[in-house]
CHARMM-style PDB file with segment names, atoms N, HN, CA, C and O in Angstrom:
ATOM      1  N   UNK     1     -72.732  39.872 -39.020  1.00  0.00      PROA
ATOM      2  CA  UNK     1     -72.986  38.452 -39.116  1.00  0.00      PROA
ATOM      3  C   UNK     1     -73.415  38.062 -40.535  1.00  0.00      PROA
ATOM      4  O   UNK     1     -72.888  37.155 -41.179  1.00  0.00      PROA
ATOM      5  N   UNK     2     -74.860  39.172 -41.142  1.00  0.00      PROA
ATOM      6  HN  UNK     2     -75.288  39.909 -40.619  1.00  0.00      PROA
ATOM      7  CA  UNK     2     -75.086  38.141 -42.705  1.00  0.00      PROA
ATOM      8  C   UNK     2     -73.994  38.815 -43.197  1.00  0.00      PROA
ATOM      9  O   UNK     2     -73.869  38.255 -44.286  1.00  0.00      PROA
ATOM     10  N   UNK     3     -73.019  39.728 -43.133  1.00  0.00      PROA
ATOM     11  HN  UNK     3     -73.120  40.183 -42.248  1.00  0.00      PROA
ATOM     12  CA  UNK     3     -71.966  40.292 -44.066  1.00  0.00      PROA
ATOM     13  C   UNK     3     -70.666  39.191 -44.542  1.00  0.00      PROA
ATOM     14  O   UNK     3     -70.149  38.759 -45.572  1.00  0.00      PROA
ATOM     15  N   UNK     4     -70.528  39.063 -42.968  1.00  0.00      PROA
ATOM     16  HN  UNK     4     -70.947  39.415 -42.131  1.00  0.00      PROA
ATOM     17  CA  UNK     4     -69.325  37.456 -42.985  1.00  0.00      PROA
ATOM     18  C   UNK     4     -69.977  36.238 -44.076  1.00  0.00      PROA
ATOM     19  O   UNK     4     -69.404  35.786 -45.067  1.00  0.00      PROA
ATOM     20  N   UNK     5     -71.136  35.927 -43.641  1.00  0.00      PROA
ATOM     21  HN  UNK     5     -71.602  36.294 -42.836  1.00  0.00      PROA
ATOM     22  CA  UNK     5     -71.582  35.004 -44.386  1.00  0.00      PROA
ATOM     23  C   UNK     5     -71.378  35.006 -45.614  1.00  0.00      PROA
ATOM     24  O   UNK     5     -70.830  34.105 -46.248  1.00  0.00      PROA
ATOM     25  N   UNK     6     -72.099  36.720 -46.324  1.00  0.00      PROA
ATOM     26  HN  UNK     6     -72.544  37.452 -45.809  1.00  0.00      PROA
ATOM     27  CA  UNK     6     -72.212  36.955 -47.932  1.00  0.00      PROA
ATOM     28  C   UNK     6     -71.225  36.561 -48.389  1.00  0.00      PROA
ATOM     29  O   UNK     6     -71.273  35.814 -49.366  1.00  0.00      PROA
ATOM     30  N   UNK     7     -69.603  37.071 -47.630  1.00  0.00      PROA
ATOM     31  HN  UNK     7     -69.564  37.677 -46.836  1.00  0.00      PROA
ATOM     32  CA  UNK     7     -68.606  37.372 -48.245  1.00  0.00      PROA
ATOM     33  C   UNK     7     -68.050  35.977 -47.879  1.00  0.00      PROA
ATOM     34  O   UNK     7     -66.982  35.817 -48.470  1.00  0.00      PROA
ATOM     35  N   UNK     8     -68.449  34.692 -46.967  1.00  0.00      PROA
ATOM     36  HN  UNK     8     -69.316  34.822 -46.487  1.00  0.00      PROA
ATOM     37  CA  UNK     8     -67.783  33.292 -47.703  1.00  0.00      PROA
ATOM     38  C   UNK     8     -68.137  33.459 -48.760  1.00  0.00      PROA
ATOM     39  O   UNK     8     -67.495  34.210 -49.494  1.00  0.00      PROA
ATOM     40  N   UNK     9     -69.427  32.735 -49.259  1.00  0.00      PROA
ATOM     41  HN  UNK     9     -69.949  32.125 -48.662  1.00  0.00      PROA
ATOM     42  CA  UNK     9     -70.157  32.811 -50.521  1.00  0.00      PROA
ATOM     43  C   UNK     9     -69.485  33.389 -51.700  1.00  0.00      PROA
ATOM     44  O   UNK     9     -69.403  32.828 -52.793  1.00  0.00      PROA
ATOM     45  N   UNK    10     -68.758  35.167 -51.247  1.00  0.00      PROA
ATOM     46  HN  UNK    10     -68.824  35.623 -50.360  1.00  0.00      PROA
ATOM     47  CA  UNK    10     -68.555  35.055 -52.792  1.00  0.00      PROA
ATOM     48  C   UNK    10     -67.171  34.662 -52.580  1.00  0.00      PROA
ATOM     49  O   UNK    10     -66.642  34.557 -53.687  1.00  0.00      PROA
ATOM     50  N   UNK    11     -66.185  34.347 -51.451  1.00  0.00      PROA
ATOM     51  HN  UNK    11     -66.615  34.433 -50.552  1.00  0.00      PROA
ATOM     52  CA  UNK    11     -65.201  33.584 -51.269  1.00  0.00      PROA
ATOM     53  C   UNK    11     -64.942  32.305 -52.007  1.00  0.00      PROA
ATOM     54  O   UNK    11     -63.949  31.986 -52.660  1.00  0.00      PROA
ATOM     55  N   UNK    12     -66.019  31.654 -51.771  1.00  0.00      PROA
ATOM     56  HN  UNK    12     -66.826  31.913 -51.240  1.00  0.00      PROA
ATOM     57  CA  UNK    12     -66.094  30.193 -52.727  1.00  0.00      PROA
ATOM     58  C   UNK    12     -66.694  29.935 -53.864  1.00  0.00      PROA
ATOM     59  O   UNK    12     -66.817  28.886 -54.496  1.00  0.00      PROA
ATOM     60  N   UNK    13     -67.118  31.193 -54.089  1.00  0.00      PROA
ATOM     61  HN  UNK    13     -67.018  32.046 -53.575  1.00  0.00      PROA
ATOM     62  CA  UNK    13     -67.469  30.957 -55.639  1.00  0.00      PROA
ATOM     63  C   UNK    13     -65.916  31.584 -56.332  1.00  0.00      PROA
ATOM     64  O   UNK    13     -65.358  31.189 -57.355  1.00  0.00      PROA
ATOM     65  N   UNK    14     -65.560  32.470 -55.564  1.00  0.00      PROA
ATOM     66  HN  UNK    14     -66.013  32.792 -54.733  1.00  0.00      PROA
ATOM     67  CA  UNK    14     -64.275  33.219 -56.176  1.00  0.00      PROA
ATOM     68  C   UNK    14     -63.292  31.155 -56.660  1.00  0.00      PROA
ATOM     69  O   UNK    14     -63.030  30.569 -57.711  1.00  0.00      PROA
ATOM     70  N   UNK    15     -63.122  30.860 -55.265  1.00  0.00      PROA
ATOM     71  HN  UNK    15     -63.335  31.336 -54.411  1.00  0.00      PROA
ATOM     72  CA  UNK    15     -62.405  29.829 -55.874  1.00  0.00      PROA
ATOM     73  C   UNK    15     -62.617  28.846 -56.699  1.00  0.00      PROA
ATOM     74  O   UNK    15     -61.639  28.224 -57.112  1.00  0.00      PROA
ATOM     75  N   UNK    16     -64.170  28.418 -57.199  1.00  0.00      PROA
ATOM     76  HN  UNK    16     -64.966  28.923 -56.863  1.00  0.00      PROA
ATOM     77  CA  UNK    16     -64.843  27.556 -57.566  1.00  0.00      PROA
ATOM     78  C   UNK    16     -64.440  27.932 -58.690  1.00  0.00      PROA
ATOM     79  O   UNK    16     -63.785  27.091 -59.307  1.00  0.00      PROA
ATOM     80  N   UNK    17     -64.669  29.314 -59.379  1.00  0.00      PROA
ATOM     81  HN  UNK    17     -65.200  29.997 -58.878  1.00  0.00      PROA
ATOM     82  CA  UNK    17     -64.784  29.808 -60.699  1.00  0.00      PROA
ATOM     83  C   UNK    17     -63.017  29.442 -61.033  1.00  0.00      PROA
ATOM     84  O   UNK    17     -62.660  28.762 -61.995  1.00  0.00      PROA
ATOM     85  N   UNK    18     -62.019  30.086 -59.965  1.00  0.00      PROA
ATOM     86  HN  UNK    18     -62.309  30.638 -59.183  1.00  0.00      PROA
ATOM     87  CA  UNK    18     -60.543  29.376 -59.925  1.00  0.00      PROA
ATOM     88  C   UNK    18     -60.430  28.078 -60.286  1.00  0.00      PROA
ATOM     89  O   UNK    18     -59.335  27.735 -60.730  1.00  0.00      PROA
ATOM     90  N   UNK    19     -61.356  27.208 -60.200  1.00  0.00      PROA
ATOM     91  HN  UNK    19     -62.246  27.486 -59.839  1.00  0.00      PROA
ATOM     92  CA  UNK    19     -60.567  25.777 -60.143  1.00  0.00      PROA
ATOM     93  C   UNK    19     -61.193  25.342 -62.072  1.00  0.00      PROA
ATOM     94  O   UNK    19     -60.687  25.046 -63.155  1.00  0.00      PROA
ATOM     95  N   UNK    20     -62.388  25.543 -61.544  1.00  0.00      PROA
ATOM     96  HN  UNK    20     -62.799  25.784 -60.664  1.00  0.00      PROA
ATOM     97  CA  UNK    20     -63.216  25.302 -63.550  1.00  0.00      PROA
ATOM     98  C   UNK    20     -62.017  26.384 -64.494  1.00  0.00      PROA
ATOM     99  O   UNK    20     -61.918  26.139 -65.696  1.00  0.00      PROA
ATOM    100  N   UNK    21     -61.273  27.384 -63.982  1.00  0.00      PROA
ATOM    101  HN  UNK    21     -61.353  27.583 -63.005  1.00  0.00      PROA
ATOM    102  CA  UNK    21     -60.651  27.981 -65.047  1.00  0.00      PROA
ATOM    103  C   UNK    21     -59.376  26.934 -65.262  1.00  0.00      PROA
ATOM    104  O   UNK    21     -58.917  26.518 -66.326  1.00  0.00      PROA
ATOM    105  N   UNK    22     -58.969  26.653 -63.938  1.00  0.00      PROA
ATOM    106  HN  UNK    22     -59.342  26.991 -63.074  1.00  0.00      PROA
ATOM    107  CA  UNK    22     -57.570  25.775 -64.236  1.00  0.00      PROA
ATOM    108  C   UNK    22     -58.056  24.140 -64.804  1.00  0.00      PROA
ATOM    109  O   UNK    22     -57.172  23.539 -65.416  1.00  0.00      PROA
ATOM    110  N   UNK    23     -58.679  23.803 -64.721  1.00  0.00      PROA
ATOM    111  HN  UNK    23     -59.397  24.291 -64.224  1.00  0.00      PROA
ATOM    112  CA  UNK    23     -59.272  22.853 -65.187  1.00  0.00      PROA
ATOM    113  C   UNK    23     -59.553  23.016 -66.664  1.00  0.00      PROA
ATOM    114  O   UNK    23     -59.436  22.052 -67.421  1.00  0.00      PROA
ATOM    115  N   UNK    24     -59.928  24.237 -67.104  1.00  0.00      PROA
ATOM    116  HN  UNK    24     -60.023  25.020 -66.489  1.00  0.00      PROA
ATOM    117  CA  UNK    24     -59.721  24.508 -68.403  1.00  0.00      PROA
ATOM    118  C   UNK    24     -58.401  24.204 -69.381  1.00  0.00      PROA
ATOM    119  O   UNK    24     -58.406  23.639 -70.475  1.00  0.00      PROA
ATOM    120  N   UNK    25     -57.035  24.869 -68.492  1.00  0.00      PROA
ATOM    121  HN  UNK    25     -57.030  25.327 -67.603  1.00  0.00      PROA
ATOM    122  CA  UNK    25     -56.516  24.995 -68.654  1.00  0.00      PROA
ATOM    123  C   UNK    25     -55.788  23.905 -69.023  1.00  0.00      PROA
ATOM    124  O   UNK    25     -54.994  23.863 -69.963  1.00  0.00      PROA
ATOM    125  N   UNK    26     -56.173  22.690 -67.989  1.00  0.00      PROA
ATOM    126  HN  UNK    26     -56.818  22.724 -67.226  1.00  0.00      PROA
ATOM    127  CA  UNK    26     -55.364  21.523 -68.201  1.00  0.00      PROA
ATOM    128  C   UNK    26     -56.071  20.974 -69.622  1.00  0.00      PROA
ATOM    129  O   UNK    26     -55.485  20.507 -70.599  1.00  0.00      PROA
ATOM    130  N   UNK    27     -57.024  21.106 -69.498  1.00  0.00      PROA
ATOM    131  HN  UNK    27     -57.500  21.485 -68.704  1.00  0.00      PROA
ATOM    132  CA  UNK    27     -57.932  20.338 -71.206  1.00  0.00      PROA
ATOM    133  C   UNK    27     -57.557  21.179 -72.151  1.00  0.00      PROA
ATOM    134  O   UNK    27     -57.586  20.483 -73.166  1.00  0.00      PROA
ATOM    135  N   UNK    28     -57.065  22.739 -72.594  1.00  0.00      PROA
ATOM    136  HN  UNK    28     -57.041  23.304 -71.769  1.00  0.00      PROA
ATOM    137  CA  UNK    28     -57.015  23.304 -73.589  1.00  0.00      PROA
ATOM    138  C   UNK    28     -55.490  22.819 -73.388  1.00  0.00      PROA
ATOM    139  O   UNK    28     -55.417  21.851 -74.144  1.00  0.00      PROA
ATOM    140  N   UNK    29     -54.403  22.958 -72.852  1.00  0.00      PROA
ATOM    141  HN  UNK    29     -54.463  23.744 -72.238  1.00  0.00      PROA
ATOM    142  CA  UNK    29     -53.424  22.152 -73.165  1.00  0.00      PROA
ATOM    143  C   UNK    29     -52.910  20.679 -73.232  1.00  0.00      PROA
ATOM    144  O   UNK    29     -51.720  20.498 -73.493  1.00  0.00      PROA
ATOM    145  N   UNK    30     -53.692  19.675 -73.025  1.00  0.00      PROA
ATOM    146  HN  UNK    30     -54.658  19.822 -72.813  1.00  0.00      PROA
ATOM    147  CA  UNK    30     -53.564  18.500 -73.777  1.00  0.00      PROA
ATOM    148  C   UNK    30     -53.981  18.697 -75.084  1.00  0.00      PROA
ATOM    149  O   UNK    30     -53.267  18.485 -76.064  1.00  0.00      PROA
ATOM    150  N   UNK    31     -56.169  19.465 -75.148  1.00  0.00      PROA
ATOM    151  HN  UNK    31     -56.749  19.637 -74.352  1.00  0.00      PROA
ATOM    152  CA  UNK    31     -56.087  19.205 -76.706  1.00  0.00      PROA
ATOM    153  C   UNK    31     -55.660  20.224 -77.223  1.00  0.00      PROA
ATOM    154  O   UNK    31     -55.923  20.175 -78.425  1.00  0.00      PROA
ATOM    155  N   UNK    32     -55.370  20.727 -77.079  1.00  0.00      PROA
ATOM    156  HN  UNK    32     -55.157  20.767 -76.103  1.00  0.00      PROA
ATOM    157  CA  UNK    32     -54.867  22.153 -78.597  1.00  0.00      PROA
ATOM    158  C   UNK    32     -53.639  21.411 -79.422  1.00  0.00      PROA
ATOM    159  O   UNK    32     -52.696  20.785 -78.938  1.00  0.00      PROA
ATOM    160  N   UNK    33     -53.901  21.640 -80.658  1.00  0.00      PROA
ATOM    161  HN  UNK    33     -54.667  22.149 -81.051  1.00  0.00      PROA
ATOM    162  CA  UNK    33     -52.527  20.601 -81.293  1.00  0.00      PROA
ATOM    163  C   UNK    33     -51.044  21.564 -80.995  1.00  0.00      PROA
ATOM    164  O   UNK    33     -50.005  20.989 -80.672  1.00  0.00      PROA
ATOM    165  N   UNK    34     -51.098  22.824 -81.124  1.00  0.00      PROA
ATOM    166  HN  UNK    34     -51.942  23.292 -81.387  1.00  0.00      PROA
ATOM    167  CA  UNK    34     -50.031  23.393 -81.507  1.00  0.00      PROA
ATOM    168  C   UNK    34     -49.057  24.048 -80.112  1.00  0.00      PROA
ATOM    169  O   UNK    34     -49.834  24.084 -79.159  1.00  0.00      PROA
ATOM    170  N   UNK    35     -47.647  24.570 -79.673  1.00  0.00      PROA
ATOM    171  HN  UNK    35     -47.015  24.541 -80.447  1.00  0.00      PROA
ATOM    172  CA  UNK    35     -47.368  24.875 -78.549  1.00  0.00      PROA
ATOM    173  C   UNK    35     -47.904  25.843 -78.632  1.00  0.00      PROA
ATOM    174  O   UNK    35     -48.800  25.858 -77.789  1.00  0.00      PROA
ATOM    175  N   UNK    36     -47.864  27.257 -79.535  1.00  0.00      PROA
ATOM    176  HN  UNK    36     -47.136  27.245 -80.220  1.00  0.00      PROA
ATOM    177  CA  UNK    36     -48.289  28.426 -79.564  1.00  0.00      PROA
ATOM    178  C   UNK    36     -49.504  28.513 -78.494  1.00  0.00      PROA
ATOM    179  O   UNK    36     -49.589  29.021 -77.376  1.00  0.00      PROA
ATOM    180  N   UNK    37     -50.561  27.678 -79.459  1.00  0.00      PROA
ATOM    181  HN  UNK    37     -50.492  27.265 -80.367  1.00  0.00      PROA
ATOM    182  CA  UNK    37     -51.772  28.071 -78.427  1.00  0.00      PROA
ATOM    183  C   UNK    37     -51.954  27.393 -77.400  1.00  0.00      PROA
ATOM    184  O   UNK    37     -53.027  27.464 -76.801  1.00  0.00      PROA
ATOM    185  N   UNK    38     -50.779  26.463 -76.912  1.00  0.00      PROA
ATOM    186  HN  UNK    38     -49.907  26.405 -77.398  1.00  0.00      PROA
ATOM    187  CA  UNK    38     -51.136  25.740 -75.444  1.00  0.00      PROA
ATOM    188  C   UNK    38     -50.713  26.253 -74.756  1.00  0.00      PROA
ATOM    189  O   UNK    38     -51.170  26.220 -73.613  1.00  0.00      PROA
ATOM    190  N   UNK    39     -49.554  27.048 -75.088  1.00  0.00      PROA
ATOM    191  HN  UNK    39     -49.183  27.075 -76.016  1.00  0.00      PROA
ATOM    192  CA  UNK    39     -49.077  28.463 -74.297  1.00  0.00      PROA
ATOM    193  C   UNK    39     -50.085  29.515 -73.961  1.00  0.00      PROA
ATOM    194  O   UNK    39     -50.644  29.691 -72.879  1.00  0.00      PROA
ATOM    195  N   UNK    40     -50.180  29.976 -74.731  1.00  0.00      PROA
ATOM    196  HN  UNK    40     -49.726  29.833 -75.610  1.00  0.00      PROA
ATOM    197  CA  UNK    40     -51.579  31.142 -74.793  1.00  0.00      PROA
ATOM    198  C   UNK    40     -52.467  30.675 -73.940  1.00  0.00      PROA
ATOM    199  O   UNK    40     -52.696  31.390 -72.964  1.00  0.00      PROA
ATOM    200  N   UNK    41     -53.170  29.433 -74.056  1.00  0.00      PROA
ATOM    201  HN  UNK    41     -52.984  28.852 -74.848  1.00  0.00      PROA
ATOM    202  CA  UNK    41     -54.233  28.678 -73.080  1.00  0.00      PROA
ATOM    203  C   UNK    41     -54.067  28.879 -71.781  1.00  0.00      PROA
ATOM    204  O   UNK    41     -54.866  29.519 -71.098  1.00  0.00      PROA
ATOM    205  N   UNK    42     -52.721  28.195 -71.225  1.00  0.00      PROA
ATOM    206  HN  UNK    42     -52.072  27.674 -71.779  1.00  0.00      PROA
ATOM    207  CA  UNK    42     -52.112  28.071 -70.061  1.00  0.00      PROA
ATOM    208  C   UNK    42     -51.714  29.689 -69.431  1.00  0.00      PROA
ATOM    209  O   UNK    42     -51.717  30.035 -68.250  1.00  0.00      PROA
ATOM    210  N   UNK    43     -51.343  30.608 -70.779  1.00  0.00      PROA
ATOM    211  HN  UNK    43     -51.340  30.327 -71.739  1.00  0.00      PROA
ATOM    212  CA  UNK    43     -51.076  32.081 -69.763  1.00  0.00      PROA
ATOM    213  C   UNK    43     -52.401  32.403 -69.391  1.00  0.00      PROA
ATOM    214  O   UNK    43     -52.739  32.618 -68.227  1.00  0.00      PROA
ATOM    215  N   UNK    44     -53.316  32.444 -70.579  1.00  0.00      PROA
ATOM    216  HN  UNK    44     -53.042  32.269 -71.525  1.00  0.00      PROA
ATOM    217  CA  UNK    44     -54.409  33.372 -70.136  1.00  0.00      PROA
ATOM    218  C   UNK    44     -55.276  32.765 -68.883  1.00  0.00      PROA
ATOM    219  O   UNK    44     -55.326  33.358 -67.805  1.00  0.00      PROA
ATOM    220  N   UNK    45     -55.904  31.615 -69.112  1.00  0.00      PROA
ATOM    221  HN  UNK    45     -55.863  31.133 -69.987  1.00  0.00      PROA
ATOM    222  CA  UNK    45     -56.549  30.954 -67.736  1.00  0.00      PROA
ATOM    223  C   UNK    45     -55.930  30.906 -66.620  1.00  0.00      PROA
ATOM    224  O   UNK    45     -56.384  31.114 -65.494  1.00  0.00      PROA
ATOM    225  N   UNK    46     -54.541  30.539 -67.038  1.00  0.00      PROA
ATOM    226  HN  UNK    46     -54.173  30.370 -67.952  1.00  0.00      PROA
ATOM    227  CA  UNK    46     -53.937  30.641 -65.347  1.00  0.00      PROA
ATOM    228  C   UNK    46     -53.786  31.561 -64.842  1.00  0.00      PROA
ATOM    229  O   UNK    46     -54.169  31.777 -63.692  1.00  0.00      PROA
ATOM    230  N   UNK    47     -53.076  32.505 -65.689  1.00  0.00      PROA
ATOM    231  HN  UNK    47     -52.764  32.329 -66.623  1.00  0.00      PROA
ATOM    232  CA  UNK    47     -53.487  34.126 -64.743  1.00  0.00      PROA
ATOM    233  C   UNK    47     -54.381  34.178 -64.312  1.00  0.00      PROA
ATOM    234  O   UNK    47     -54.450  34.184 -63.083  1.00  0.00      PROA
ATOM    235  N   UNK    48     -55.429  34.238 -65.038  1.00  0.00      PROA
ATOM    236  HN  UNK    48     -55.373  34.233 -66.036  1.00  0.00      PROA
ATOM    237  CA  UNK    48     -56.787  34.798 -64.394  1.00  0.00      PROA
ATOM    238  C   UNK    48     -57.385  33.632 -63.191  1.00  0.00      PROA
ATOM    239  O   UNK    48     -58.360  34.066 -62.578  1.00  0.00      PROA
ATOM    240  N   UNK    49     -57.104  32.762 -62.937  1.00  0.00      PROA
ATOM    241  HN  UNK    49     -56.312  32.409 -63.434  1.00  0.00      PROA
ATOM    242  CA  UNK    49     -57.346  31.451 -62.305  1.00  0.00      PROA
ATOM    243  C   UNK    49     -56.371  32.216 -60.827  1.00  0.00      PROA
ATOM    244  O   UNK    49     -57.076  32.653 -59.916  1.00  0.00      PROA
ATOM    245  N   UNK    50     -54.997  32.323 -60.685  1.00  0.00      PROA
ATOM    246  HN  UNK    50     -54.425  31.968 -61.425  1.00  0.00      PROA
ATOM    247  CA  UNK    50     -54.728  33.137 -60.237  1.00  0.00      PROA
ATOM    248  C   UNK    50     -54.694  34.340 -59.418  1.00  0.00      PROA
ATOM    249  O   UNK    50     -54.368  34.462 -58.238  1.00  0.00      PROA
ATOM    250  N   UNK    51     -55.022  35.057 -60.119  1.00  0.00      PROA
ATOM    251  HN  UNK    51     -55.287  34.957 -61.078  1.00  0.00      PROA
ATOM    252  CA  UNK    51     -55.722  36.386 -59.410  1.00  0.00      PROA
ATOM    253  C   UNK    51     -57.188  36.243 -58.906  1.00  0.00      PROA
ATOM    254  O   UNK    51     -57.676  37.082 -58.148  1.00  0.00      PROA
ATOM    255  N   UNK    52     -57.868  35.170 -59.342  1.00  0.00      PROA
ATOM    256  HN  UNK    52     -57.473  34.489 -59.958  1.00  0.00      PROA
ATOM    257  CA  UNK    52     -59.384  35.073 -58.844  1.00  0.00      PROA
ATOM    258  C   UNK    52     -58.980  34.301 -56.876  1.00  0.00      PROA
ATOM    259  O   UNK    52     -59.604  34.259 -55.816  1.00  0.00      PROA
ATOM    260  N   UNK    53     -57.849  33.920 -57.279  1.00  0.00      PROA
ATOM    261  HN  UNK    53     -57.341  33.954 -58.140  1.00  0.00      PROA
ATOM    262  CA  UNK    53     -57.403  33.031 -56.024  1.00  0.00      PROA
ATOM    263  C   UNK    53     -56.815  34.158 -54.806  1.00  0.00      PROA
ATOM    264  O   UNK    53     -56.942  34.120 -53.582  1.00  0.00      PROA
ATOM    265  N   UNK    54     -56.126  35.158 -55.696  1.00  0.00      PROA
ATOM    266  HN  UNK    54     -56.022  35.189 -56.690  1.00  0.00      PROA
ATOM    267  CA  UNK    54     -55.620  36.176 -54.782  1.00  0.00      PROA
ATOM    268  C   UNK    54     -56.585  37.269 -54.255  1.00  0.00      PROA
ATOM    269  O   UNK    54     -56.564  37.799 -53.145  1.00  0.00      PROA
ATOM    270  N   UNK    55     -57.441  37.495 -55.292  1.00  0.00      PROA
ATOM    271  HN  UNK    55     -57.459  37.064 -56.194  1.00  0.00      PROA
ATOM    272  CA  UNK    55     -58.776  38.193 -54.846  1.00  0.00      PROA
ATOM    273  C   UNK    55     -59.542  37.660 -53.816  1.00  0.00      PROA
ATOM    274  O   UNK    55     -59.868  38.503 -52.980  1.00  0.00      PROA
ATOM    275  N   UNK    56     -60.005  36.320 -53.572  1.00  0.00      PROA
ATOM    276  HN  UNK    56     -59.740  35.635 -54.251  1.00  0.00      PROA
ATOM    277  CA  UNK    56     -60.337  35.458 -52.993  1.00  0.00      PROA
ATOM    278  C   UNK    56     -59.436  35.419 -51.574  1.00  0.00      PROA
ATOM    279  O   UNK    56     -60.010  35.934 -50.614  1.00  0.00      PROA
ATOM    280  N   UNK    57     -58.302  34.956 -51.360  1.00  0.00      PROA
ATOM    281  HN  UNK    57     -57.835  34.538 -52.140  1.00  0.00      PROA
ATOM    282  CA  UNK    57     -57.122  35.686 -50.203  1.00  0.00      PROA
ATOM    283  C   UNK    57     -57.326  36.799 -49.441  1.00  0.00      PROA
ATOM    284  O   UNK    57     -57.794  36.799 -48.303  1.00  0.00      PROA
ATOM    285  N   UNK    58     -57.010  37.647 -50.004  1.00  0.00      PROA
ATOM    286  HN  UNK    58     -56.630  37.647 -50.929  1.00  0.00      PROA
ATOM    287  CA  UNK    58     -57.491  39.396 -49.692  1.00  0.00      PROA
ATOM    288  C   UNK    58     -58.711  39.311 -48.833  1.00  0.00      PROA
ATOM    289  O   UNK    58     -58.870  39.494 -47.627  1.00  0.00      PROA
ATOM    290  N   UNK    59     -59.576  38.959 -49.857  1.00  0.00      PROA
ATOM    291  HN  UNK    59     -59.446  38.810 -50.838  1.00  0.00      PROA
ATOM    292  CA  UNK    59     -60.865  38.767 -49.212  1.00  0.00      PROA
ATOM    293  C   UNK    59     -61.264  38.425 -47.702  1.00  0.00      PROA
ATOM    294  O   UNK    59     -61.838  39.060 -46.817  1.00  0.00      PROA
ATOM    295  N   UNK    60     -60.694  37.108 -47.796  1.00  0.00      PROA
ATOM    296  HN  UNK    60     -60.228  36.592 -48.515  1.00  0.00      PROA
ATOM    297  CA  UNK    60     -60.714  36.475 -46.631  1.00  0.00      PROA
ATOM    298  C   UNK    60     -59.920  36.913 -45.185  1.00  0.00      PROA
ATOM    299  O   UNK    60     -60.270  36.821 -44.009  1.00  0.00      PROA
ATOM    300  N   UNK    61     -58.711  37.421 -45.822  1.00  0.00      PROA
ATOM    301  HN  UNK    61     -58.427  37.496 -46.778  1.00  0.00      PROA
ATOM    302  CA  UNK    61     -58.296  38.273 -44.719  1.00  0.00      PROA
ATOM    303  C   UNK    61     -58.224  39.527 -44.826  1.00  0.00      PROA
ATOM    304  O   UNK    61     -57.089  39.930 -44.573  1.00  0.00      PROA
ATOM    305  N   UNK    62     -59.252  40.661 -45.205  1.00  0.00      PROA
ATOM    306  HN  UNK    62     -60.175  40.334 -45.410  1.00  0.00      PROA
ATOM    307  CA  UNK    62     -59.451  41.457 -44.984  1.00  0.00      PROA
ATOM    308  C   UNK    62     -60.484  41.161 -43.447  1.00  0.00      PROA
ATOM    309  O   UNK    62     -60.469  41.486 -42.259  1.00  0.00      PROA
ATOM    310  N   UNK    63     -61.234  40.425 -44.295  1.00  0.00      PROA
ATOM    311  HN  UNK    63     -61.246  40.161 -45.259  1.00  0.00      PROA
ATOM    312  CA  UNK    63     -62.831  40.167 -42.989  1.00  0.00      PROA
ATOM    313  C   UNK    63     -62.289  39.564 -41.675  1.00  0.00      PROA
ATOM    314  O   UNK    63     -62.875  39.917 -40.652  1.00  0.00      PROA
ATOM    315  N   UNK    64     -61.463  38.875 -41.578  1.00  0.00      PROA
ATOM    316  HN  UNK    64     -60.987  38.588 -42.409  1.00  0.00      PROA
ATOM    317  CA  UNK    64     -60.419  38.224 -40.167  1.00  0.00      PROA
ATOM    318  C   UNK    64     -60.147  39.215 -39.329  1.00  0.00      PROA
ATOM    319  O   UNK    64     -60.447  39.131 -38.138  1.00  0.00      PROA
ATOM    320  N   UNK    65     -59.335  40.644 -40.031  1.00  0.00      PROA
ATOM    321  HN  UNK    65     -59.091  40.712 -40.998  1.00  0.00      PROA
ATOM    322  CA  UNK    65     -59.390  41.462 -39.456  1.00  0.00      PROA
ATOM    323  C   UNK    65     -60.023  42.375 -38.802  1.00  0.00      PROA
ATOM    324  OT1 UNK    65     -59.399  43.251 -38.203  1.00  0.00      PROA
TER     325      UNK     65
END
């Protein structure tokens, strides 16, 4: 029972930290002047924005099971 609980918790922080990264993402590519680094911006946060989401997934249905 507190195990399910812990593991919402770090469930929604997993996605919380997901959404402030993509949210990054959208502000470092409006302001960055150049494509180079709005590219770069957009790979690196979104990956990792990404996989915090798929980690987060897993998660959730590991414990279902």
């Amino acid at each position: 029972m507190i195990l399910n609980s812990i593991l919402d918790i770090i469930i929604i922080l997993l996605i919380l930290i997901a959404v402030i990264a993509m949210l990054s993402t959208v502000i470092g590519f409006i302001r960055l002047p150049d494509e180079m680094t709005k590219i770069h911006a957009a790979g690196v946060t979104g990956s990792f924005a990404v996989e915090l989401i798929l980690i987060a997934g897993f998660i959730y249905f590991f414990i279902d099971t």
